[in-house]
N, C-alpha and C positions, 0 to 999 in steps of 0.2 A: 504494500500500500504506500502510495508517497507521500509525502509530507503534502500538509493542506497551504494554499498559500499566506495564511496570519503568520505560519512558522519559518517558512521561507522568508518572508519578509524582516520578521524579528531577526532571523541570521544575518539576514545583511544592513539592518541598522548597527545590530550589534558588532559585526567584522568590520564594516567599517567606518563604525566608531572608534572601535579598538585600534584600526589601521592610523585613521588619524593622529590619537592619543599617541601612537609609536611615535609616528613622525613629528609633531608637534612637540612631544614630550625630550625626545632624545634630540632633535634641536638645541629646546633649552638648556639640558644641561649639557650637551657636548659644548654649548659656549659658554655656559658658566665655568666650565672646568678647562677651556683648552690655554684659557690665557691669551687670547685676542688670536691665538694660531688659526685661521680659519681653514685649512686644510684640515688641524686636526679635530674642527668640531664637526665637517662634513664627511671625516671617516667615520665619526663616530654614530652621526645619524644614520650614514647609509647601513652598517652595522645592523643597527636597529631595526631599520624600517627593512630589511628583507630577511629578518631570522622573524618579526613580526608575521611578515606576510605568509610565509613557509607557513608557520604553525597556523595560521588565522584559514588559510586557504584547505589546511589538512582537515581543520575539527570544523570548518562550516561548509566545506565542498558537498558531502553525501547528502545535505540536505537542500538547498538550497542553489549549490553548483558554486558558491563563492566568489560570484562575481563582483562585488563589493568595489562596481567602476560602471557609471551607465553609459559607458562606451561597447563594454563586452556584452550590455545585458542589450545594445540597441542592437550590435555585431547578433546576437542568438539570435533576436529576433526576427534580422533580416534573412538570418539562416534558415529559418521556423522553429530552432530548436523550444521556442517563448513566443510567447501571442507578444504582439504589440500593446498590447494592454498590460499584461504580466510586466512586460519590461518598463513601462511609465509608473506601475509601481513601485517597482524594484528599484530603479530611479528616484523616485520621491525618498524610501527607505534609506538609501544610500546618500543622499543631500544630508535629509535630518539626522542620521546617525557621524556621516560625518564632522556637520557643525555642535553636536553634542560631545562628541571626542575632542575636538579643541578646546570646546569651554573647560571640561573634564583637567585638559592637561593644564591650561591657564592655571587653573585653579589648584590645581595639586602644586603646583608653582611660584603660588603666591601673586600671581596676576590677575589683573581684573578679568571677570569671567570673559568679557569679548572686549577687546581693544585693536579695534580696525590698525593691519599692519600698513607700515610706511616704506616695505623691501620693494624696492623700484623692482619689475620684473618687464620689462617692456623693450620694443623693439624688436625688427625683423629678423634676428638670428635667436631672438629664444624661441620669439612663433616656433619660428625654423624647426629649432630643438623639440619643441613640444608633439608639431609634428613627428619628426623622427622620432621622437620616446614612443609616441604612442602606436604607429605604424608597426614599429618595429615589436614591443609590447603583444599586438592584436599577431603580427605574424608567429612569434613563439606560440601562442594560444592554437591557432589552428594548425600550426605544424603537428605541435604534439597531439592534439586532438586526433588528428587524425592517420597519427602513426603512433604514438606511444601514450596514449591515455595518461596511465599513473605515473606519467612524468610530469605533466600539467603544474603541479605544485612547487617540484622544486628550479622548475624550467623559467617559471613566470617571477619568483623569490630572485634566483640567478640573474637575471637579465635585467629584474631593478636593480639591483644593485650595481651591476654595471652602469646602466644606461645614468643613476646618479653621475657618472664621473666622463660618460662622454658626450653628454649632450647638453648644450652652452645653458639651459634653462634647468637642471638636475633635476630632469627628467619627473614631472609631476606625472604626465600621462593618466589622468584622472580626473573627469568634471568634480565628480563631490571632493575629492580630496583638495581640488584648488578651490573651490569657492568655501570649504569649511578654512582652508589656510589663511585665508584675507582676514580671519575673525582674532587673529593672534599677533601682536607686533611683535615678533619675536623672528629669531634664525631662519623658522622655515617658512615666515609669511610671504605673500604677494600684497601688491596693493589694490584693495577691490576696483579700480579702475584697470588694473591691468587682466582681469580675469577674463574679460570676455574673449580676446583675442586668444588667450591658451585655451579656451574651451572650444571654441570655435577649432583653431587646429586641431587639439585631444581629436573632435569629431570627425574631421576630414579625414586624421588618419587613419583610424580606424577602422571607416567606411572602405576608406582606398585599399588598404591589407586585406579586407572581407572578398573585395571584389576582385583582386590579386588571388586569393586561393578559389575563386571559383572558375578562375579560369586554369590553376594549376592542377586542382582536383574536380573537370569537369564530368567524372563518372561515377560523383559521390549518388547514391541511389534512395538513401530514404534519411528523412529529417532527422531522426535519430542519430544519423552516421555523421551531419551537421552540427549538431547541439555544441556550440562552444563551450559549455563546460558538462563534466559528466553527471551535473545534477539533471533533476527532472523537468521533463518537458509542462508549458502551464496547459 
């Protein structure tokens, strides 16, 4: 029997909530403690944020697929692996759990629960970047999809943390995770003006990668074989 979708949806408020909390959280203290070194507070995040993901992606995958980014849950959708409706919820769940993970970390922090960040993120080489993260992000998902299933988790952990370090914008590749980040003036904020254009690219890429494997695997034969992640179809 699959999970109903109220459960599915609490997974992914909750993972990426949690996911935020990583990122946001280990932020802060990687620049509390690096001593103004900003290379050593961005190793420390990136650290963070993909031993996060790993685990986040392992204990909420079976149930809900742990997409926990409404780039992949638009990606299933166009797959069919998810109705279009599934996926606009999944969406809404993933906004509000991520902007509840910031406040979460704010506050563990001794920050005001939301304090609109001031991290300039702008300009046509992060777009750039955002793009690439996320492209490149959506390609690891349907690769492994649909050659190595139970790779999914540590493939998609991997490649964050990579793509942290080579893509000029350190790599968000995630609508909720950048519009929960604006809520934080800290290490890992953007500035809510600059979100739209990273969201905007997150999207394109992601589209563009989707439609990129449907021409590399144009003999995939039933939605099932589709489903960007191996949760259940809505």
């Amino acid at each position: 029997m699959r999970p109903s979708l109220p459960a599915r949806l609490a997974c992914e408020f909750l993972g990426t909530a949690f996911l935020v909390a990583a990122v946001v959280g280990s932020g802060i203290m990687g620049e509390r403690l690096a001593g103004g070194n900003a290379a050593l507070a961005l190793l420390a995040n990136t650290i963070a944020t993909g031993a996060a993901l790993l685990a986040l992606i392992l204990a909420f995958g079976p149930i809900s697929g742990a997409h926990l980014n409404p780039v992949v849950s638009l990606a299933d959708a166009i797959e069919a692996g998810l109705s279009y409706r599934g996926a606009m919820f999944y969406g809404v769940a993933q906004v509000f759990g991520g902007a509840a993970g910031a406040i979460v970390a704010n506050v563990m922090f001794g920050i005001p629960m939301v304090s609109l960040s001031h991290h300039v993120r702008s300009g046509g080489t992060q777009v750039l970047g955002e793009f690439v993260a996320t492209f490149g992000l959506m390609t690891v998902i349907w690769g492994c999809v649909r050659s190595r299933p139970s790779a999914v988790a540590a493939a998609v952990a991997s490649y964050i943390t990579a793509a942290y370090w080579f893509t000029s914008s350190t790599s968000f590749a995630n609508p909720a995770v950048t519009i929960a980040r604006c809520l934080s003036d800290t290490f890992a904020g953007i500035r809510p003006k600059d979100v739209l254009p990273f969201v905007a690219a997150q999207f394109a890429g992601g589209i563009a990668a989707t439609l990129l494997f449907r021409f590399l695997f144009p003999a995939a034969s039933s939605c099932q074989e589709q489903a960007a992640l191996p949760g259940p179809a809505d």
